[in-house]
N, C-alpha and C positions, 0 to 999 in steps of 0.2 A: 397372437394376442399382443397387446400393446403391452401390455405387462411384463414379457419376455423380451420386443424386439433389441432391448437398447443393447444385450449383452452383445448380439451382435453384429454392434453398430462398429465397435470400432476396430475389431480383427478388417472389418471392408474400407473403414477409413484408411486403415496404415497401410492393405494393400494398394489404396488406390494413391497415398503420398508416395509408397515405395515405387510406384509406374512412374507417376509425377517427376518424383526425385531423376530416375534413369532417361526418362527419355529429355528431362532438362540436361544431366551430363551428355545425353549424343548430339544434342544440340550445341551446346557450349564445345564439343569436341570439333564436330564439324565445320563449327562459325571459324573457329580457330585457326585449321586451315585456311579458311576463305580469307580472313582475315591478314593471313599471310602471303595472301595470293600477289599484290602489289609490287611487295618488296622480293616475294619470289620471283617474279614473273620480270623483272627490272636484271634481278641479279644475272638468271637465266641471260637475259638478253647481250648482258656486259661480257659475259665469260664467250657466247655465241662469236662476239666479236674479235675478242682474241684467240681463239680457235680457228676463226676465217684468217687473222694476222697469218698465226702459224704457219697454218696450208698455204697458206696464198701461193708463194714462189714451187711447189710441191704436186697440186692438185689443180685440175681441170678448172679454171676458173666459172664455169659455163656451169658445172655442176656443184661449187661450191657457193655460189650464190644460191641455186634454186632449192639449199638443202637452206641456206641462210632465211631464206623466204620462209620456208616451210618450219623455222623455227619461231622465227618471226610470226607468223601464225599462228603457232601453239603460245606464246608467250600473249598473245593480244586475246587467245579466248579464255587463258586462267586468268588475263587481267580484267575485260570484261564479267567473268563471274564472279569475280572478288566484288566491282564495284556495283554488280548488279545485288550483291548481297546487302554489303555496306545499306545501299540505298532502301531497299525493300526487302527486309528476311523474310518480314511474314505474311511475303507473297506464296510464297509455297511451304509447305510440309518438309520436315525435317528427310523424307526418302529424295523428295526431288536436290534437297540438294547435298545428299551424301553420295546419289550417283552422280551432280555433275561434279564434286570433287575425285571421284574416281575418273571421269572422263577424261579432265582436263588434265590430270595429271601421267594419265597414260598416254597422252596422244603427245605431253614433252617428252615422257621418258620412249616413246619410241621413236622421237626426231634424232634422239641421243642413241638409240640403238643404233638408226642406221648410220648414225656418223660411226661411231665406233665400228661396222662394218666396213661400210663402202667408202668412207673419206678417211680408215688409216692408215699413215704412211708407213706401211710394213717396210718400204723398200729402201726409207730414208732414218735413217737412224739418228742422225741428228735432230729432227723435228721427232722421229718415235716417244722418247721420254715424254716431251713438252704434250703431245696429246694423249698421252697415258693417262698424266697425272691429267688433264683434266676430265677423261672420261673416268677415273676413279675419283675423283674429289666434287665430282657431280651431287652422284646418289648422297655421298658420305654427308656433304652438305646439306642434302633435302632435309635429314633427318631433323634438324632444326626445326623447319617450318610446317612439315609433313606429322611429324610421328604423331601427335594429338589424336587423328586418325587414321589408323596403322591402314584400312583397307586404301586409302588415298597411294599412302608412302610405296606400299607392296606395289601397286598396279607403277607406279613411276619407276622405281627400281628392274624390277622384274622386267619390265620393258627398254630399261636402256642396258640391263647385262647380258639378259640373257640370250638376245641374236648374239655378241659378242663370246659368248661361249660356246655357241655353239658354231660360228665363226673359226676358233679354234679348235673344237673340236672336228672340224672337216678338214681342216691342213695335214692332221695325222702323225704329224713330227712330232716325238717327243717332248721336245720345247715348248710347241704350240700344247700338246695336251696339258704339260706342267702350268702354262701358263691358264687352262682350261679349267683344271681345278682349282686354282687360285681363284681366277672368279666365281666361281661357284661357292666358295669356301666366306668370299668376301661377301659373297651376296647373302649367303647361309647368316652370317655373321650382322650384316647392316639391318635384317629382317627380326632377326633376334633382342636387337637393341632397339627397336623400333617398336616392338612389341613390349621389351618393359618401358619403355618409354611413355607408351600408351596408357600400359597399367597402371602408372605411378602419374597420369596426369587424371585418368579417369577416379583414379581413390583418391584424389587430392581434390579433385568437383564432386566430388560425392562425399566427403567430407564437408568441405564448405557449403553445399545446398543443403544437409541434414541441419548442419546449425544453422541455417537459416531458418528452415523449418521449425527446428527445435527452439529457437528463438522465435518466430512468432506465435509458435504453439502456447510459449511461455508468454508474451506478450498477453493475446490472448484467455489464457488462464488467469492473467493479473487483473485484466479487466473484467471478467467473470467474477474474480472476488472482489472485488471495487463497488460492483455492479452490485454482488449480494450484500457485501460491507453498509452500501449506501440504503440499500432495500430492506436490511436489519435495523438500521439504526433510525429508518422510516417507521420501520414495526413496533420498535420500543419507545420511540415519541411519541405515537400515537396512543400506545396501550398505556405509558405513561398519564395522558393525557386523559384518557377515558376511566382508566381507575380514581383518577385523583379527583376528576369530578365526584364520583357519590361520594367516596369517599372524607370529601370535604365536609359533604352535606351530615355523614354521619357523625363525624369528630367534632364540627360546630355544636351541631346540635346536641351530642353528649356534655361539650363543654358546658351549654348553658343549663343541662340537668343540672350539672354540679353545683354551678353559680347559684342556681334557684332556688334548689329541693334543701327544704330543711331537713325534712325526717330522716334521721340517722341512715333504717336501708334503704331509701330511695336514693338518697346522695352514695350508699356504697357500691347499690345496681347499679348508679350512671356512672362510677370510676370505676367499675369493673369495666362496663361496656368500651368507657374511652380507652382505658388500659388495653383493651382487648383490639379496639378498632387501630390504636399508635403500633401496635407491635403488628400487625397486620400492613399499613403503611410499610415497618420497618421492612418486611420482608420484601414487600412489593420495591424497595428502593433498595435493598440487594439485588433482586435480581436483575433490575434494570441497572445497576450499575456495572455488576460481572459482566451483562452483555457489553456497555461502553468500553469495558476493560479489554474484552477479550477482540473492538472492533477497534482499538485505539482511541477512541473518543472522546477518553479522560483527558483532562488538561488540571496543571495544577493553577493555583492564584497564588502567589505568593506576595507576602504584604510585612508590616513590620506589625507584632505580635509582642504580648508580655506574656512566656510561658506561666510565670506565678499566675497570674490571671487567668492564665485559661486551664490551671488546673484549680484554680478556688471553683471556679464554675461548673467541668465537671466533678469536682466534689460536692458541693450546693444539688444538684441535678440528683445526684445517687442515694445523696445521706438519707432521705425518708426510707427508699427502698432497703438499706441497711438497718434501719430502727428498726423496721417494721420485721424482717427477719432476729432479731435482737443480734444481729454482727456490730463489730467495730471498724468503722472505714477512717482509715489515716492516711493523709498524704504528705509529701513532706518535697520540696527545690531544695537542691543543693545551692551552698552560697555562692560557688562558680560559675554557676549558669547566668549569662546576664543576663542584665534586668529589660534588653529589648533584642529581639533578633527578627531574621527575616522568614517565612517557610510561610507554606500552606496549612495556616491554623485549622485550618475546616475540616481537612483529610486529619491530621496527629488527633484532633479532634473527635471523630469517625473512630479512628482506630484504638485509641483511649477508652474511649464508650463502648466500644463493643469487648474489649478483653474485661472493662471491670463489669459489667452486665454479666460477661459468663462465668466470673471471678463468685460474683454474688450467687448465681445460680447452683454452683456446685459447691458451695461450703457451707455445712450444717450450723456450725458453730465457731466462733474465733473471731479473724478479723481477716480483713484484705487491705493492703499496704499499698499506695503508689508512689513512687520516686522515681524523681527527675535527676539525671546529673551528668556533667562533661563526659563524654567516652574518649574523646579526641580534640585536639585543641589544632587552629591554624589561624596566620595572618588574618583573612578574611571569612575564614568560615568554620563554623565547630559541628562534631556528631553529638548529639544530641541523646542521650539513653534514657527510655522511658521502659517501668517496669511493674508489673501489677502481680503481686504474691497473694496467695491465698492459702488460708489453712485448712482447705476442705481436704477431701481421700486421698487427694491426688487425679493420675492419671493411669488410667487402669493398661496394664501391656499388652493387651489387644488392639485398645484406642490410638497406641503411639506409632502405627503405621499409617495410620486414615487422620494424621495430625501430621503427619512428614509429608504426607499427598499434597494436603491442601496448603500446605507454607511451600511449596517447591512449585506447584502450578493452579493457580484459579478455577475452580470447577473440579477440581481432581478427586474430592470427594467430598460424601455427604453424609455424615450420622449422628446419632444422639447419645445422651447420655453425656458423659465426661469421656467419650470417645467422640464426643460435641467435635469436629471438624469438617463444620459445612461451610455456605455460602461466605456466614459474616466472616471467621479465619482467612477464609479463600482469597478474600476480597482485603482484608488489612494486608494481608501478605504482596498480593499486586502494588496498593500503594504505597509499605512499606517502600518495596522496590523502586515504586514510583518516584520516591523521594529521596533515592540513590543511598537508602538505607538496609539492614538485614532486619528479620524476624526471628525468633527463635523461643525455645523454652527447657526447663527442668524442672524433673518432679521425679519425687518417690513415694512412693507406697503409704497412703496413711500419714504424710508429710506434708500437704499441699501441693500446688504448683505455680511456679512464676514464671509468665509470660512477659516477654521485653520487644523492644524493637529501639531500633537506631535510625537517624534519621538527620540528613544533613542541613546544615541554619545558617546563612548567612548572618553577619553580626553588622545591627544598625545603630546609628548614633543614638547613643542615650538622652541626646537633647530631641530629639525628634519624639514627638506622638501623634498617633493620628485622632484627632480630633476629628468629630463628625457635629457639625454648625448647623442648625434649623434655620432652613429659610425663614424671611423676613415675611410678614403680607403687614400690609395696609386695612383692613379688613379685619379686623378682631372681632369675635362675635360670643358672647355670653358661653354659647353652645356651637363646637366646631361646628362648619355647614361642610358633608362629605357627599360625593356624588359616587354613586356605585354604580360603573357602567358593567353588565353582567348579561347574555342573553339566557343563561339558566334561571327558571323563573324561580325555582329552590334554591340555588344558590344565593339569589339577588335577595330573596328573603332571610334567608340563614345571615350573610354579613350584615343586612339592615339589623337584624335583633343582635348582634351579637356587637355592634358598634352603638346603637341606641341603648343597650347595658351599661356603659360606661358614659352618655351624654352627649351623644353626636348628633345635629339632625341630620337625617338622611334623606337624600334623594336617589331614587334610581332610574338609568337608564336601559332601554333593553339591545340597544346597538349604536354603532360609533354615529351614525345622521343623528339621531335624537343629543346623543351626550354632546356633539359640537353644539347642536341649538344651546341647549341650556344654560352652555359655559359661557356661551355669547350674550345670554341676556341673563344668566343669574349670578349671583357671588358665591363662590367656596372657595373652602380654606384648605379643600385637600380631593384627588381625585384616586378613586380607586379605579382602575384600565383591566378588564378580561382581555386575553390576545386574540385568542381563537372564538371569532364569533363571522356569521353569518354578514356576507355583505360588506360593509366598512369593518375591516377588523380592529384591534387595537395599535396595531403599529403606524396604521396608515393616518388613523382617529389622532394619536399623537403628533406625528409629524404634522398633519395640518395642521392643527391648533400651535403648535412652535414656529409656524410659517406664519398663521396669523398672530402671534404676539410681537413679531419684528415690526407690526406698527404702531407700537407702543406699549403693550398692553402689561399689566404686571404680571411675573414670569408663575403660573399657577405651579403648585407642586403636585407632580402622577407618578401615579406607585403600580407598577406593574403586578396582577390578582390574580394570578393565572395555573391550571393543569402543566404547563409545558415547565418541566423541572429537566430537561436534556442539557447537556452542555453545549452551547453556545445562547440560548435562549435569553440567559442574563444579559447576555455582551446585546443582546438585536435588540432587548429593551431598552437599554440604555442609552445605546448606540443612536434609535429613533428619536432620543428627543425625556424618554422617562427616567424621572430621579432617583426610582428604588424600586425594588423587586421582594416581591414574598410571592412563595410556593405553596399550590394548594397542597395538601390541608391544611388549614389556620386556625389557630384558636384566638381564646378572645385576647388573651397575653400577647401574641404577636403583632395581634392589630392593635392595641395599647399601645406598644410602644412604637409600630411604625407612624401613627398618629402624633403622639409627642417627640419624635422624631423632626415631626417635620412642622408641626403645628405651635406655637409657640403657646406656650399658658396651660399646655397641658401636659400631665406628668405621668411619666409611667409608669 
């Protein structure tokens, strides 16, 4: 069954890297001799010659040339298979040429044998030493170039001592046998060291091809998570994207119940439903964000900000929902804090609205307090302590395990109640982090509880603000003219009613061919851009039309209208050529003011 195979899939992978691995080391061992075949085969030939020195005055000249030959020989077929390897390895299989390293090297060590036989001067003792030592500093040598693999070194060795032992061991004298077992003892010995020699070159290639393996295994695995990284963060733009569509359509349309309905419960049915459909949103923009969090995807913006400011706002944003439960919401800046700094207002922001949201949810009665104030002071940047008390139960000592989960790691856990430590905690606590600040909390029993976080700010000149300047047009008209290029045909209706609420004419397009006509031959004062459409989409519908105002034309202002609320999506609108960006869902207040944003005469 397909179901079962994978388990086991990889006990056959590892055996079959573990083959891989090994017969790469007999390889790499074998090369290694060959490899050394040159400069052996060179050396051999050098020593050959003063050996012949030696003997010369000594030995048979007749017969010490034809052994010279015959070394000569051996010396020209280990050089020949060196550079036959060099040239072509993977001309043969790793056996053809671990037998010719054993050939070649038996056929020197037994040109060496019979010199050590038949060409030593037993009789002359003045040359004896001189060819002692090099029939013993022969082998002892190989060991160098030989041992990588040991069957090569044996068959060399073994071939030039052991006629020579046994050499001695037929003379019968004393002497001679003393000297018999010496070689044997020396040969015993060269074979010995030859074989750890082996050992410790072959655990040393078998080390080193593991971590190659295990580095591309890991190479590999990185790209597999890249691969799914990129394939996740494809799944969440997209769902992003397809949520945010109805979604739109439903919060618009709630919006303008509200705006409409007079009758007391019809206006409360359609603020329940919008209430209903925002916190809906909200969740949907949790969990898309946990997923950015946990693929890396978040990025901050950091900008200069006036923290009093962006806490009157969310105090303004909360105060109803505190009437309406009869709490008291007080906020209060420290005087220290100055009056402009740098950070990602949007995330403090985020994470502000989400502690006093759960602040309000779990306290019966009393109040919920928020303060700002210095934690830390430096040169160029201060920590920033934001903190939101409440006088509800508390936090019950059950909850305070699955509230350490979710401030320690993202996703770590999920539950209700005032054991509340789900997605929203999970996710201030990443940004927290984010913004190379802590999280944390205290509470007791019947006490309330206050949640804080810190957060680092760069400090910006107080003569700087950032001003945001409505473009200019040429073109004033009683009643904005706004083009909505949209190819949702509910959506494209939903912004017309909810822009013709407040005095816009509108026009609509339903893809980027039609909206470049129109802009060509009609006047507006403002363009709303969907990105994701069929065909010309909005980025590319941009760019042209900023290719065609390079000759001359006056610079229209486009507001990117779009489902794609992912991180980088703002930067690609912009980027293309568009002045400003809103995320679907919209209500009429955001089109309000991105209208008098950019429209002049109109006020938000």
């Amino acid at each position: 069954m397909r179901g079962v195979q994978p388990a086991h899939d990889d006990p056959e992978r590892e055996r079959a890297a573990a083959l891989t691995a090994r017969a790469r080391v007999l390889a790499e061992r074998i090369g290694y001799v060959h490899d050394q075949g040159v400069v052996g085969a060179t050396a051999m030939l050098i020593v050959a010659m003063l050996y012949v020195g030696v003997l010369w005055r000594v030995t048979d000249h007749r017969h010490l040339l034809l052994w010279l030959a015959a070394l000569i020989a051996a010396c020209g077929a280990r050089l020949g298979i060196a550079l036959y390897w060099r040239r072509d390895a993977a001309a043969h299989g790793t056996a053809f040429w671990s037998r010719a390293a054993v050939l070649v090297n038996l056929l020197a060590g037994a040109v060496w044998g019979y010199a050590a036989v038949a060409l030593f001067p037993l009789e002359h003792p003045d040359a004896y030493i001189v060819a002692a030592f090099v029939l013993v500093g022969m082998p002892a040598a190989a060991l160098t170039s030989l041992s990588a693999w040991a069957p090569a070194y044996a068959a060399y060795a073994l071939a030039a001592i052991v006629p020579f032992v046994v050499w001695m061991f037929s003379l019968r004298a004393p002497q001679f046998v003393i000297v018999a077992l010496a070689g044997l003892t020396f040969c015993a010995y060269l074979l010995r060291q030859a074989h750890l020699a082996s050992a410790m070159i072959r655990r040393n290639l078998t080390q080193r091809i593991e971590l190659e393996q295990m580095s591309a295994g890991l190479a590999r695995a990185r790209d597999a998570a890249q691969a799914a990284s990129r394939a996740k963060s494809a799944f969440l733009a997209n769902l992003s994207h397809e949520l945010r569509t109805p979604l739109n359509a439903v919060v618009g349309l709630s919006d303008l119940l509200v705006e409409q309905t007079g009758e007391p419960r019809g206006r409360e049915l359609a603020l329940t439903m919008r209430q209903s459909t925002l916190s809906l949103l909200g969740v949907v923009d949790q969990v898309l964000d946990l997923g950015r969090i946990e693929t890396g995807a978040i990025e901050l913006r950091p900008r200069n900000f006036d923290a009093r400011a962006l806490l009157r706002d969310v105090h303004a944003m909360f105060r109803p929902e505190a009437q309406r439960r009869g709490l008291t919401l007080r906020s209060d800046v420290d005087g220290a804090v100055p009056p402009l700094v740098t950070g990602d207002a949007d995330r403090i922001r985020q994470v502000l609205v989400n502690l006093i949201d759960n602040a309000l949810k779990f306290t019966a009665a009393g109040s919920v307090a928020v303060t700002v104030n210095v934690a830390a002071r430096g040169d160029r940047r201060h920590r920033l302590r934001f903190e939101v008390a409440d006088t509800g139960a508390g936090v019950d000592a059950s909850a305070r395990s699955r509230i350490i989960a979710a401030l320690a790691q993202p996703g770590a856990a999920t539950a209700s109640a005032r054991g509340h430590a789900g997605l929203g905690l999970s996710i201030c606590a990443a940004l927290v982090r984010l913004m190379d600040g802590e999280i944390g909390y205290r509470s007791e029993a019947g006490r309330g509880a206050a949640f804080w976080f810190t957060c680092a700010v760069g400090l910006a000149p107080t003569t700087l603000r950032e001003i945001t300047v409505a473009p200019t047009t040429t073109r004033p008209h009683a009643a904005p003219r706004v083009l909505v290029v949209e190819d949702h045909a509910i959506n494209l209706m939903l912004t017309r009613t909810m822009l013709e609420a407040f005095g816009c004419t509108v026009i609509g397009a339903a893809g980027g061919a039609e909206a470049l006509k129109r802009m060509q031959h009609e006047p507006f004062d403002l363009v709303f851009m969907d990105v994701s459409m069929p065909g010309m989409d909005g980025i590319e519908t941009t760019r042209v039309w900023r290719a065609h105002e390079q000759s001359g034309e006056q610079r229209l202002p486009i507001v990117a209208l779009t489902a794609n609320a992912m991180a980088g999506d703002r930067q690609a609108c912009l980027a293309a050529g568009m002045d400003d960006y809103l995320a679907k869902p919209v209500t009429i207040d955001a089109l309000r003011r991105m209208v008098a944003r950019h429209v002049p005469g109109v006020s938000a």
